[in-house]
Backbone as a chain_set.jsonl record, in Angstrom:
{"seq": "XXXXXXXXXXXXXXXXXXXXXXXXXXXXXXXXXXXXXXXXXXXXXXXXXXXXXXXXXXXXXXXXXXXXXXXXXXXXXXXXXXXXXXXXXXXXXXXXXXXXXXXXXXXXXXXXXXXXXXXXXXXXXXXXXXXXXXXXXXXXXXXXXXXXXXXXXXXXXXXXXXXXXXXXXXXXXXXXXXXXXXXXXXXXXXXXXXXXXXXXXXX", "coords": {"N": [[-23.181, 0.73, -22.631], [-21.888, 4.025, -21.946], [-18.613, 4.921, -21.228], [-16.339, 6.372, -18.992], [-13.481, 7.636, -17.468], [-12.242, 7.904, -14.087], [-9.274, 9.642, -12.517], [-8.404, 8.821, -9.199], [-6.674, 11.283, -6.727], [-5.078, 10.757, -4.071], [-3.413, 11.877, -0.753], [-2.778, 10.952, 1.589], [-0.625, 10.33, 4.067], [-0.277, 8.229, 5.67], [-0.902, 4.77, 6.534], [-3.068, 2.276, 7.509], [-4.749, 5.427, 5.807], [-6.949, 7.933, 6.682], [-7.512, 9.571, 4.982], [-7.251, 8.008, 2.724], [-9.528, 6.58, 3.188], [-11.914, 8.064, 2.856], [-11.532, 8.677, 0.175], [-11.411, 6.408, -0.809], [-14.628, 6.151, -0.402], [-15.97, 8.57, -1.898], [-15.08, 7.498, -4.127], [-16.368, 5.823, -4.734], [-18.709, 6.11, -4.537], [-19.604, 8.126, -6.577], [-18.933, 6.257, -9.058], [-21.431, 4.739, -8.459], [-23.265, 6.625, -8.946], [-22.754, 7.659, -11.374], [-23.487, 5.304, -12.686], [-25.772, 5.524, -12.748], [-26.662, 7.61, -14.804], [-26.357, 6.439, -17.034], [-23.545, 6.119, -17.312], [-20.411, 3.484, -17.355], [-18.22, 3.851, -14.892], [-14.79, 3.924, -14.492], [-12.308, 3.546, -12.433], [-8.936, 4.796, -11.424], [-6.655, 4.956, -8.865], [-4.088, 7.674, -7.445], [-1.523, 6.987, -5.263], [-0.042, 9.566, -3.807], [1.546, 9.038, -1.627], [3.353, 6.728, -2.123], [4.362, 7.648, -4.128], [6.41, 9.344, -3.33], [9.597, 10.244, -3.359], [9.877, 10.0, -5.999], [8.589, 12.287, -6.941], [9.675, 13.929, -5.575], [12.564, 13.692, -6.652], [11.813, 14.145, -9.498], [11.384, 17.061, -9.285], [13.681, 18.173, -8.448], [15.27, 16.885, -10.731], [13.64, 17.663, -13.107], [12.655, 15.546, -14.574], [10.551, 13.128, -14.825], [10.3, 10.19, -13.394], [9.765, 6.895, -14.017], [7.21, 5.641, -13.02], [5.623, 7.62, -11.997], [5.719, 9.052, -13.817], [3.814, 7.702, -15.462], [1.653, 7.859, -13.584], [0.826, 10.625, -14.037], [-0.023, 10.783, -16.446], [-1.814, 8.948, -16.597], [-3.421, 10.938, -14.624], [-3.824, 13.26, -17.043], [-5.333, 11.468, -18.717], [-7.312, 10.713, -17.786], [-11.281, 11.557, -17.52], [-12.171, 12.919, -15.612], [-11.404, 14.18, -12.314], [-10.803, 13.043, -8.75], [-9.655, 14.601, -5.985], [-7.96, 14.459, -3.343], [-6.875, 15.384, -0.131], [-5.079, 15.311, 3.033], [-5.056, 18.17, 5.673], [-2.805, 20.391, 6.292], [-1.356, 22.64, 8.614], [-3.495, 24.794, 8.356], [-3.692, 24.133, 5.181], [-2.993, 22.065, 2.272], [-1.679, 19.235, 2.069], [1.914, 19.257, 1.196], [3.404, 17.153, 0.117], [1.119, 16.944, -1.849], [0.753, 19.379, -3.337], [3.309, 19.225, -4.19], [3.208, 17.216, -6.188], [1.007, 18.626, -8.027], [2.251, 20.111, -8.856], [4.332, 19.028, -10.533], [2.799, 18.46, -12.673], [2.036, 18.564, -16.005], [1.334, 21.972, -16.947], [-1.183, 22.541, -18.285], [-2.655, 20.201, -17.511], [-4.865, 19.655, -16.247], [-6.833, 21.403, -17.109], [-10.12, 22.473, -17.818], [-10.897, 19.895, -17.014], [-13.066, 18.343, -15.274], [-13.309, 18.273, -11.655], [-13.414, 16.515, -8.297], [-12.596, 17.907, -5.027], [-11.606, 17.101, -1.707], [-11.142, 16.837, 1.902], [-9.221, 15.958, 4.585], [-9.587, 16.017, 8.191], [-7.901, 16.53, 11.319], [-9.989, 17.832, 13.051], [-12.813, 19.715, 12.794], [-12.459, 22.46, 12.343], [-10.655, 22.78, 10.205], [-11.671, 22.982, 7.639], [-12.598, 25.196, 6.339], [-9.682, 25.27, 4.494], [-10.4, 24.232, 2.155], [-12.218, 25.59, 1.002], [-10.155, 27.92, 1.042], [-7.988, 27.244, -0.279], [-7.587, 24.82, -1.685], [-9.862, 25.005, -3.447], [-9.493, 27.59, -4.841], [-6.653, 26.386, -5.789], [-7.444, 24.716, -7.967], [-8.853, 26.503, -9.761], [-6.965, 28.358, -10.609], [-5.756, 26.752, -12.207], [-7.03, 26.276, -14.316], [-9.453, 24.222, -13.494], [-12.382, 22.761, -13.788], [-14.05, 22.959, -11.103], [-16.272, 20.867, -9.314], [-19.755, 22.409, -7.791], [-19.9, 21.446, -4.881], [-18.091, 20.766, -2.099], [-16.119, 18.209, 0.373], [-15.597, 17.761, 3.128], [-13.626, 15.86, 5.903], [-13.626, 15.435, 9.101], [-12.263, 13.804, 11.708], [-13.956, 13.197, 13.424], [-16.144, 12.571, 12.312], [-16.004, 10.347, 10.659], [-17.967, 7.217, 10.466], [-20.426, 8.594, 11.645], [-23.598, 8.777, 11.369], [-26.022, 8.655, 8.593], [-27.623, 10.932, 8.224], [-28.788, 13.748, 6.872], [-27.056, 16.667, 6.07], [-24.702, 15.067, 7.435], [-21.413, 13.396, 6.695], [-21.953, 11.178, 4.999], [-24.103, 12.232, 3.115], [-22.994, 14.308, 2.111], [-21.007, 13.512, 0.307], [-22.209, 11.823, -1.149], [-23.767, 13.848, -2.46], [-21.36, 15.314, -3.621], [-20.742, 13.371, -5.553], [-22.929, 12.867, -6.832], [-22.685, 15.316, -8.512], [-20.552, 15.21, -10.055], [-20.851, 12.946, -11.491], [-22.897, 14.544, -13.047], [-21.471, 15.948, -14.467], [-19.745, 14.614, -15.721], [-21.808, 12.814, -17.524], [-22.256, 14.852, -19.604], [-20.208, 15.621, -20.816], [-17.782, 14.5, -23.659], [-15.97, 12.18, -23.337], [-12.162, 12.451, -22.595], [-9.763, 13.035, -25.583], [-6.427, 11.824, -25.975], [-3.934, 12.985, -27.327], [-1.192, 11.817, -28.928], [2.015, 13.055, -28.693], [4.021, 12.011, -30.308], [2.836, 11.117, -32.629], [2.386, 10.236, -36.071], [0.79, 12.363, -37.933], [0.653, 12.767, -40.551], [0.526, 9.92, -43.888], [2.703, 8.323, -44.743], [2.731, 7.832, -47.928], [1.843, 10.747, -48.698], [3.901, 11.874, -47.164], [6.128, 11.44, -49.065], [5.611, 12.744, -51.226], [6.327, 14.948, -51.653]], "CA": [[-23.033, 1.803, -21.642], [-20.874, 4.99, -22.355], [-17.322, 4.506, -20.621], [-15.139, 7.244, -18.242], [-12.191, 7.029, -16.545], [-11.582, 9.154, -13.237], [-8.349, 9.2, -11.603], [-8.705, 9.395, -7.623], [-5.641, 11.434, -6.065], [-5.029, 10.551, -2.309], [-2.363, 12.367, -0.572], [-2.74, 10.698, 3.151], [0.549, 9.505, 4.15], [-0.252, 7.27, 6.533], [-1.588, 3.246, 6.333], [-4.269, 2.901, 6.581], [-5.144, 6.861, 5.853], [-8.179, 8.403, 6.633], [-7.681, 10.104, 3.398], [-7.793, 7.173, 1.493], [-10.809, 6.108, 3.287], [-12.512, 9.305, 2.597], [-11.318, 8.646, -1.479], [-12.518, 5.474, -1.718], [-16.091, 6.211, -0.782], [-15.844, 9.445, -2.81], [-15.207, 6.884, -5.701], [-17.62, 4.455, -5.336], [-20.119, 7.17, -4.535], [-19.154, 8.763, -7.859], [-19.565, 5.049, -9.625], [-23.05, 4.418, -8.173], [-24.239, 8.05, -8.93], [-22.592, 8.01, -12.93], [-24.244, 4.427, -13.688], [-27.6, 6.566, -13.394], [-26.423, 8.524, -15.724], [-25.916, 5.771, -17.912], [-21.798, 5.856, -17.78], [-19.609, 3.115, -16.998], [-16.809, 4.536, -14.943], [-13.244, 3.093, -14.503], [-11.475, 4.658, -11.49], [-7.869, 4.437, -11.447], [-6.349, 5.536, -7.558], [-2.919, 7.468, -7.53], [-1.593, 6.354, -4.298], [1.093, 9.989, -3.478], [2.653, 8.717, -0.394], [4.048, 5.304, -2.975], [5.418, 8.45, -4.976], [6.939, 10.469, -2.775], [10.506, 10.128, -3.812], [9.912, 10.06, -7.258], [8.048, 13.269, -6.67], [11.006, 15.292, -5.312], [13.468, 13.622, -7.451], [11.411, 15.58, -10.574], [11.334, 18.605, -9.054], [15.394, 18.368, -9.083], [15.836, 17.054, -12.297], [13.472, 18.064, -13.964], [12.466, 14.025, -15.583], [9.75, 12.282, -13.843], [10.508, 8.429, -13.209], [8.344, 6.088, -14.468], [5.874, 5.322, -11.755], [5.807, 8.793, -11.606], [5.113, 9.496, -15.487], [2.452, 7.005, -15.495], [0.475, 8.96, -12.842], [1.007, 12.082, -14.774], [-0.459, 10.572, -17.99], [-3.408, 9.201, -16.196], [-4.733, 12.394, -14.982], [-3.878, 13.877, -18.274], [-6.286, 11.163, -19.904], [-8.698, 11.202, -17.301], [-12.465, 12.227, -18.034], [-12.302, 13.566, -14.328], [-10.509, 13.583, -11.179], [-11.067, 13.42, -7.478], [-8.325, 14.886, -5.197], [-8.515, 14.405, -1.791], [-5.21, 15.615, 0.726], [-5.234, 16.044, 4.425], [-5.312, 19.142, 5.606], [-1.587, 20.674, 7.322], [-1.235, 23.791, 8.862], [-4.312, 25.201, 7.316], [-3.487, 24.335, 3.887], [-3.078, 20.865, 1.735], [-0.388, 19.045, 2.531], [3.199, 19.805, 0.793], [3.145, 16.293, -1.362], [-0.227, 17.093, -2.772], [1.187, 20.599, -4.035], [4.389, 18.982, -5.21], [2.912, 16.694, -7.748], [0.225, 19.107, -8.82], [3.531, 20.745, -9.31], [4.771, 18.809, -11.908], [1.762, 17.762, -13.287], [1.756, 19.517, -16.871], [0.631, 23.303, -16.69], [-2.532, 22.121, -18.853], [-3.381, 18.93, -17.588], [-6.729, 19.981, -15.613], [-7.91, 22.544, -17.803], [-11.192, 22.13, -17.976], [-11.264, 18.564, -16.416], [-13.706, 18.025, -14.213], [-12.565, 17.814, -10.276], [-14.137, 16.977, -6.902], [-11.991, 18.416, -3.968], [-11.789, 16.585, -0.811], [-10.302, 16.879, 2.544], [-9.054, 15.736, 5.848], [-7.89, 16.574, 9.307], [-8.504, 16.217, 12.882], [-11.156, 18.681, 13.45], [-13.682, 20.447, 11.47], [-11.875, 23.964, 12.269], [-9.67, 23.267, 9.096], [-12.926, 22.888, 6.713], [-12.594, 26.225, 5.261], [-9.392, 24.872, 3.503], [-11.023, 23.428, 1.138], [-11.994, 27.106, -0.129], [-9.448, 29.095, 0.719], [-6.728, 26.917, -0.254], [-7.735, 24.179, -2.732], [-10.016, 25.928, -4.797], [-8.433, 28.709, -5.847], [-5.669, 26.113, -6.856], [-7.716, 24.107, -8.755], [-9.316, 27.204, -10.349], [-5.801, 28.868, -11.044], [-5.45, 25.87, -12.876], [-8.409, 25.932, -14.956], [-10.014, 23.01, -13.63], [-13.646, 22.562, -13.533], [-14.519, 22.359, -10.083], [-17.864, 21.159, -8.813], [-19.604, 22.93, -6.396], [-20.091, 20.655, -3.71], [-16.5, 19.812, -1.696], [-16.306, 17.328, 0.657], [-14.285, 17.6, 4.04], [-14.426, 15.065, 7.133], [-13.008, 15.084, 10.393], [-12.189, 12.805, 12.535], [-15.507, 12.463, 13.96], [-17.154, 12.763, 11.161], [-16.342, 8.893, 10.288], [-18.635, 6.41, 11.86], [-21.777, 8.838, 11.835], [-25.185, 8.246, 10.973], [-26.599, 8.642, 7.523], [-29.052, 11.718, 8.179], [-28.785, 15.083, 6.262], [-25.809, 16.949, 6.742], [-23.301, 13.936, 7.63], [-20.216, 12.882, 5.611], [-22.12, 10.164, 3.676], [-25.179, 13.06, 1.911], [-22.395, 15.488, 1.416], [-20.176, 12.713, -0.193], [-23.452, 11.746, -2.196], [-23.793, 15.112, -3.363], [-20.639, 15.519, -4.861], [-20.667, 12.224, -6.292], [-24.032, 13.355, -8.207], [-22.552, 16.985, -9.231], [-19.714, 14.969, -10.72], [-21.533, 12.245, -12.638], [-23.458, 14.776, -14.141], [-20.516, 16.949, -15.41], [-19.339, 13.096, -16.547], [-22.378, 12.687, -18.453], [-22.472, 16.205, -20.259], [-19.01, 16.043, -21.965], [-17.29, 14.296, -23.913], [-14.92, 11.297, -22.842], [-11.263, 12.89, -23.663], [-9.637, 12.423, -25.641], [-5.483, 12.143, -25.408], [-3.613, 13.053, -28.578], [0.161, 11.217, -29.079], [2.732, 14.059, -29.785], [4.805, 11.512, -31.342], [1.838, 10.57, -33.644], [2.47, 11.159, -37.206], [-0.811, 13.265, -38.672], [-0.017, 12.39, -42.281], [1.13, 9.103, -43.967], [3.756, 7.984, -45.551], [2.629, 8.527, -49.293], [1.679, 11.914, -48.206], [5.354, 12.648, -47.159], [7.389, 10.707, -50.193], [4.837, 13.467, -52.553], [7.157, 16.106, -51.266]], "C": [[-21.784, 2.619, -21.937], [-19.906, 4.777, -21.567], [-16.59, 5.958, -20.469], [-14.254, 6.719, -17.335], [-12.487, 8.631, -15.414], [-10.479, 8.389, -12.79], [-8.795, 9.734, -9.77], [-7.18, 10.005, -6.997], [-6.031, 11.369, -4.25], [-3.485, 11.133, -2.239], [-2.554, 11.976, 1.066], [-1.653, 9.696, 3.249], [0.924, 8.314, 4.817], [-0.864, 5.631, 6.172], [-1.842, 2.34, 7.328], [-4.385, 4.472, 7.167], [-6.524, 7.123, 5.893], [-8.647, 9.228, 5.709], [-8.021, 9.559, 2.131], [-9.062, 6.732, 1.46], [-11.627, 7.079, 2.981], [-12.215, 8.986, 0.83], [-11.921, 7.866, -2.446], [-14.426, 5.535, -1.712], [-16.574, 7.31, -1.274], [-15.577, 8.885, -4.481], [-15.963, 6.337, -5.908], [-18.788, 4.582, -4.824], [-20.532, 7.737, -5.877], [-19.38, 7.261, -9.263], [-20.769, 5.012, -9.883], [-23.574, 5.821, -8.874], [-23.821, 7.97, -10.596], [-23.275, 6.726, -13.586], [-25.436, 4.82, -13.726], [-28.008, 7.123, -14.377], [-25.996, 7.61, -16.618], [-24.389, 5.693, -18.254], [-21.652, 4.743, -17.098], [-18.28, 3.622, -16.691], [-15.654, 3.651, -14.563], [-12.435, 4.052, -13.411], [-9.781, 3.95, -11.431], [-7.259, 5.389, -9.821], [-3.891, 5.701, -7.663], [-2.564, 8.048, -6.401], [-0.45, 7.957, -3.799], [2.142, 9.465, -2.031], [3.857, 7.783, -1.005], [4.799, 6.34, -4.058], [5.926, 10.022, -5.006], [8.191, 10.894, -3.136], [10.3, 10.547, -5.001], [9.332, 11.548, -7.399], [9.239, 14.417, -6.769], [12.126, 14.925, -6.231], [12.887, 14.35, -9.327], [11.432, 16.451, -10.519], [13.278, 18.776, -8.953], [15.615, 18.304, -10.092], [15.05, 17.953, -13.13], [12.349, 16.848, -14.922], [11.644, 13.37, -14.628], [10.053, 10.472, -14.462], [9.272, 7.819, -13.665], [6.896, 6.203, -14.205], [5.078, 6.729, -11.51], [4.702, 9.26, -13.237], [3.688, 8.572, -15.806], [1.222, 7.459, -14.973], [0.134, 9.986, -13.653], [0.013, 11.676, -15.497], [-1.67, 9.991, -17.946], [-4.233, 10.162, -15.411], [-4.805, 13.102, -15.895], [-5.507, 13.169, -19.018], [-8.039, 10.945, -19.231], [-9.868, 11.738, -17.419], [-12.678, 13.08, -16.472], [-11.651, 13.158, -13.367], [-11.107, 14.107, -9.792], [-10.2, 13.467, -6.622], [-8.866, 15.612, -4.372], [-7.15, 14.596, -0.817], [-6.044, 16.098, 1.804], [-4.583, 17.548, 4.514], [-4.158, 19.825, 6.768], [-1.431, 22.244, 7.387], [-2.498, 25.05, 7.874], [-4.499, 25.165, 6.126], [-3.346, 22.614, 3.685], [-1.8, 20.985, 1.529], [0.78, 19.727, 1.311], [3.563, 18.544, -0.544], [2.482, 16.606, -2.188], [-0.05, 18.268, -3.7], [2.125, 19.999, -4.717], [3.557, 18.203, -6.446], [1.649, 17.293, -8.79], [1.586, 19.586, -9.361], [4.409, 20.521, -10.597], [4.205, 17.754, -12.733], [2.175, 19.182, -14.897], [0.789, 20.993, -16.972], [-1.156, 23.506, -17.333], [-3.283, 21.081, -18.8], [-4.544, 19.028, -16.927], [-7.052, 21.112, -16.208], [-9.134, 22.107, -18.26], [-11.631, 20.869, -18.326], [-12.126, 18.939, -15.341], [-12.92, 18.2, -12.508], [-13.267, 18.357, -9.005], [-12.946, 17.196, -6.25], [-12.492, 17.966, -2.752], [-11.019, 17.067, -0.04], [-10.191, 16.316, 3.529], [-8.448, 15.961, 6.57], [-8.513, 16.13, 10.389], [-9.708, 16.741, 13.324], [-11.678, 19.603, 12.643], [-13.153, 22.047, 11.065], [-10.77, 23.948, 10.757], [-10.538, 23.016, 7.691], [-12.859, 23.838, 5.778], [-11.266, 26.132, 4.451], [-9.652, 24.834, 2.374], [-11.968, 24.528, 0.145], [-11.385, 27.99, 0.103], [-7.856, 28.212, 0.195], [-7.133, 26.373, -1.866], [-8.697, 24.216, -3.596], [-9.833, 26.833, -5.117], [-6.954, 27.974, -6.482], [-6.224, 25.901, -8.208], [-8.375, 25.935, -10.337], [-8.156, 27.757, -11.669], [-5.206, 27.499, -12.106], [-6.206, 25.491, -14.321], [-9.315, 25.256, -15.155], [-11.703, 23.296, -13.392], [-14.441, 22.452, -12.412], [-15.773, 22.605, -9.441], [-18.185, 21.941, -7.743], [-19.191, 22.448, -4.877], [-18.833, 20.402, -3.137], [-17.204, 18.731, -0.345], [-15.083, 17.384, 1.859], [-14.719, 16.526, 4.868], [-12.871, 15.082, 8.159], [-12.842, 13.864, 10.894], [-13.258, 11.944, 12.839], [-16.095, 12.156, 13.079], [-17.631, 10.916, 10.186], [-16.898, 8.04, 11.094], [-20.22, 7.008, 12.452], [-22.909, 8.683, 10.731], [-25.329, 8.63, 9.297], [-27.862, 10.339, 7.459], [-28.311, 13.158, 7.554], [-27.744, 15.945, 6.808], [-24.183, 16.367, 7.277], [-22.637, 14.136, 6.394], [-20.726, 12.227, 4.633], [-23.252, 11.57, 2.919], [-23.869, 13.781, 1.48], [-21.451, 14.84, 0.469], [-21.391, 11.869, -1.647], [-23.82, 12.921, -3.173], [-23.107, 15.883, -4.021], [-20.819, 14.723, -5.602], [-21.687, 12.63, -7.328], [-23.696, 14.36, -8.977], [-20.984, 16.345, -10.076], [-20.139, 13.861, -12.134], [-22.145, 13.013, -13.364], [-22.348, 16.095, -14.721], [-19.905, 15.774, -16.488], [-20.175, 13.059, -18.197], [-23.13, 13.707, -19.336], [-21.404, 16.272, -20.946], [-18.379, 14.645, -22.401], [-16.321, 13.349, -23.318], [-13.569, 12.144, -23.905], [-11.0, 11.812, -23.965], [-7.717, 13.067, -25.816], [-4.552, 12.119, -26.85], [-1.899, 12.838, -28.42], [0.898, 12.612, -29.565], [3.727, 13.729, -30.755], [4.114, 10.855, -32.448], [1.839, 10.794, -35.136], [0.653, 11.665, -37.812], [-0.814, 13.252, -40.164], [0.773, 10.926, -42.087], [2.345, 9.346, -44.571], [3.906, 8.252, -46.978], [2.598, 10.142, -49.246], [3.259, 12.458, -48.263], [6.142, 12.61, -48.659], [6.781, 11.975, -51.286], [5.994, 14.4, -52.821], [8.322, 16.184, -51.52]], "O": [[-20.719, 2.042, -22.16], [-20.443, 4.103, -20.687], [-16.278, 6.64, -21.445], [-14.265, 5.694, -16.653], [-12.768, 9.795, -15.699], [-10.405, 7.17, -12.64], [-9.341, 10.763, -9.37], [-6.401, 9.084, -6.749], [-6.943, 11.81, -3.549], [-2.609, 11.028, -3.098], [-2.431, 12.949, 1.81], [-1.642, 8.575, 2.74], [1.922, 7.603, 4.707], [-1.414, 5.68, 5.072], [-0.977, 1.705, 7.931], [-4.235, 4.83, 8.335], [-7.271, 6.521, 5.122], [-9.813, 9.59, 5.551], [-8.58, 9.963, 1.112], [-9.734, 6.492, 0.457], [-12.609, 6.407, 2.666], [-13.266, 9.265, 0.254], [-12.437, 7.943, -3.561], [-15.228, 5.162, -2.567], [-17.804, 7.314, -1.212], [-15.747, 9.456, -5.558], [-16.448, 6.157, -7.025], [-19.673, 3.749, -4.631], [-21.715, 7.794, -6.215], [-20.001, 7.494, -10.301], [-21.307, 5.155, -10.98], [-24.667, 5.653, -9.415], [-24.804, 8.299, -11.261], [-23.643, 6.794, -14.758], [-26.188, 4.525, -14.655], [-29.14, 7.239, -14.847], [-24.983, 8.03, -17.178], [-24.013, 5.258, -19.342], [-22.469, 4.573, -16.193], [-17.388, 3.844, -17.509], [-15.926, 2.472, -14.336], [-12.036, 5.185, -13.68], [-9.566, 2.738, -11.403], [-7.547, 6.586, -9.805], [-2.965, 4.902, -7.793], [-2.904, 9.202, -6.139], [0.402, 7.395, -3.111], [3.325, 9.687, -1.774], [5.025, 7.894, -0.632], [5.717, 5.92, -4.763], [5.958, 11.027, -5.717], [8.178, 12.109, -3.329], [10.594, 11.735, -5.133], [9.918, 12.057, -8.355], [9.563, 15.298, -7.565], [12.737, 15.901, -6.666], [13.649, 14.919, -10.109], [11.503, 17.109, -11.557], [13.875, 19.667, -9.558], [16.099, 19.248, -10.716], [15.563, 18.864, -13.779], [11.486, 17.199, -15.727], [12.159, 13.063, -13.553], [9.995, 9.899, -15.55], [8.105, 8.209, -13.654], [5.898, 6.617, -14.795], [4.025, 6.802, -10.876], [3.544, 9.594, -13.486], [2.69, 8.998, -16.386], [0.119, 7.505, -15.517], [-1.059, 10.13, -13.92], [-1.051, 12.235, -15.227], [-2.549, 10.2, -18.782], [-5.461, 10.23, -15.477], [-5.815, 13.806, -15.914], [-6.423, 13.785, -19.562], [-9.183, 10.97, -19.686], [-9.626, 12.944, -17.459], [-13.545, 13.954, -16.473], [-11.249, 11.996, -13.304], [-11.697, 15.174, -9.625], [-9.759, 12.367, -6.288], [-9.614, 16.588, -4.305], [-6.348, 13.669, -0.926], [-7.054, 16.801, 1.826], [-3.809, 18.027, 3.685], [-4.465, 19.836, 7.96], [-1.39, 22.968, 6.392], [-2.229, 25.864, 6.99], [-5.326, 25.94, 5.646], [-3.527, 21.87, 4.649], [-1.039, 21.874, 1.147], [0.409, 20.666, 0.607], [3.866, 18.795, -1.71], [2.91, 16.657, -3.341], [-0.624, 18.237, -4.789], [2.005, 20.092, -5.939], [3.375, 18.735, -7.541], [1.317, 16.81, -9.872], [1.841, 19.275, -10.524], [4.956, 21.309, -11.369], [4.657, 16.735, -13.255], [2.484, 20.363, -14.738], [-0.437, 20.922, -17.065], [-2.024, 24.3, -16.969], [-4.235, 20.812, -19.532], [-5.341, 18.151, -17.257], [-7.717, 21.879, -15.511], [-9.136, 21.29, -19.18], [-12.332, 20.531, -19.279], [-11.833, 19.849, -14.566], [-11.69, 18.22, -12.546], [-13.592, 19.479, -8.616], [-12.0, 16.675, -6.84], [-13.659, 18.25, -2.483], [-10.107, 17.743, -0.515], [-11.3, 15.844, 3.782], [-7.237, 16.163, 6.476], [-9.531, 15.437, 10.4], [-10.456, 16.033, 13.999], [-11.004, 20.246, 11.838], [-13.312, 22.663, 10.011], [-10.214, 24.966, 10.344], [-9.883, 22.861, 6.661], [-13.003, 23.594, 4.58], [-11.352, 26.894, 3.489], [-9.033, 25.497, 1.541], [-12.313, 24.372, -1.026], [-11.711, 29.059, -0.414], [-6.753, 28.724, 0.39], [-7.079, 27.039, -2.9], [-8.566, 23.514, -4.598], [-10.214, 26.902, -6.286], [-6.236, 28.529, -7.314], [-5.876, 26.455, -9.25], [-8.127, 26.04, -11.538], [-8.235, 27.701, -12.896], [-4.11, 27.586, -12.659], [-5.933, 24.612, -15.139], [-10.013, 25.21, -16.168], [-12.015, 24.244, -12.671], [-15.53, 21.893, -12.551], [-16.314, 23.656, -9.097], [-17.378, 22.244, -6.864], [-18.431, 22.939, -4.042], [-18.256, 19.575, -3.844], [-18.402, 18.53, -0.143], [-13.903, 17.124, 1.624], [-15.881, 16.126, 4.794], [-11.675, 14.851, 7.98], [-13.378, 12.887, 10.372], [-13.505, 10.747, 12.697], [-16.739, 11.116, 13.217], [-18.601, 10.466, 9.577], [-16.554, 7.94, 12.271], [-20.979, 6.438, 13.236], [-22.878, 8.508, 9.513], [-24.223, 8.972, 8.878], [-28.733, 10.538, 6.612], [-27.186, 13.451, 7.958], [-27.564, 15.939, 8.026], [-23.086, 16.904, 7.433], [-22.999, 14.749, 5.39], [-20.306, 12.388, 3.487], [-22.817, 11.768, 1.785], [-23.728, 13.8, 0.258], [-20.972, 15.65, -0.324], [-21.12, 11.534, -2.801], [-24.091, 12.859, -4.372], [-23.488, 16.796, -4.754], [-21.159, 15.185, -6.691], [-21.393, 12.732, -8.519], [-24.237, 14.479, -10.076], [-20.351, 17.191, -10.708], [-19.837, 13.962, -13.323], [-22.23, 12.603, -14.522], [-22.742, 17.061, -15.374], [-19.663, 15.937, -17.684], [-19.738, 13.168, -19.343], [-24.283, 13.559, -19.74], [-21.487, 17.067, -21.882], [-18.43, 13.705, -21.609], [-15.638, 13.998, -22.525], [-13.604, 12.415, -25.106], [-11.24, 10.655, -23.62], [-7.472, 14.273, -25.811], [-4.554, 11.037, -27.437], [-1.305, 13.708, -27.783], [0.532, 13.219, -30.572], [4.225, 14.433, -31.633], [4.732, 10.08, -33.177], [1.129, 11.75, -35.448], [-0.368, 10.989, -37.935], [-1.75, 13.552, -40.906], [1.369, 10.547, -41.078], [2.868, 10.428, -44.836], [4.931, 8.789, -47.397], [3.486, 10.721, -49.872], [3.737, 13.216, -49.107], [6.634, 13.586, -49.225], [7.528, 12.191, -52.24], [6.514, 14.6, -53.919], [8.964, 17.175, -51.172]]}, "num_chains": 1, "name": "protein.A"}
């Protein structure tokens, strides 16, 4: 079975978040729907509230901290990502911007990415296109059609057409099959040498 990685971003600050809960069954909707498609996927979840600090201390220096650089480097190698932030003052939150922030200016170019959201009430739904896709776009990311918001209420209802779980099904499918149409990246070392050693000594 072919093998992808997504990373899941959550940006709900709270514990337990209704953001995360909204992430995880956006992942393991996205699972079920890509082993159809013959992939094995690998989700990796990067947790922003656990790297909040480290967050703002890059945007001062300049040097992202470990914990910090590790995140980075798995949405870089990511075959797709699903980023999901509650939804503040009409817009996605202020963490969720910072670490797109100093995410590399090319690291979602034409990655894949579902767009999620959450808030109290469905009135902040249109978010989720006037805010966070036109980032993702401005970014050059790939983003499926389908987004994926939920309210409050919205957890805890039924299964029938229109709910949280079809519309959470129907990204999950519009992402497996962007999965299983490209290419697993792949992530190229810049400290890698590209010739050998005989190669150099010729010179």
């Amino acid at each position: 079975m072919n093998q992808r990685t997504v990373v899941v971003i959550s940006a709900g600050l709270s514990q337990p978040s209704s953001t995360r809960l909204l992430a995880d069954q956006l992942a393991a909707a996205t699972v079920e729907a890509a082993a159809k498609q013959g992939l094995q996927v690998t989700t990796t979840f990067v947790e922003l509230r656990d790297l909040a600090h480290d967050i703002a201390n890059n945007l001062l220096t300049g040097f992202p901290p470990a914990a910090l650089k590790e995140a980075a480097d798995a949405v870089a190698a990511a075959d797709a990502v699903i980023a999901v932030s509650p939804i503040f003052t009409a817009s996605y939150s202020g963490l969720f911007k910072s670490f797109i922030d100093v995410l590399d200016k090319d690291t979602l170019a034409g990655k894949p990415v579902l767009i999620a959201a959450t808030a109290g009430t469905a009135r902040h739904s249109l978010a989720l296109e006037h805010a966070l896709r036109p980032l993702f776009a401005y970014l050059h990311a790939v983003v499926i059609p389908t987004s994926v918001f939920a309210a409050t209420d919205d957890f805890g209802a039924d299964s029938a057409d229109g709910t949280l779980r079809s519309r959470i099904t129907r990204a999950a499918d519009e992402l497996a099959r962007e999965l299983e149409r490209r290419d697993p990246v792949s992530v190229i070392d810049p400290f890698a040498l590209t010739v050998n050693f005989e190669d150099l000594l010729k010179h």
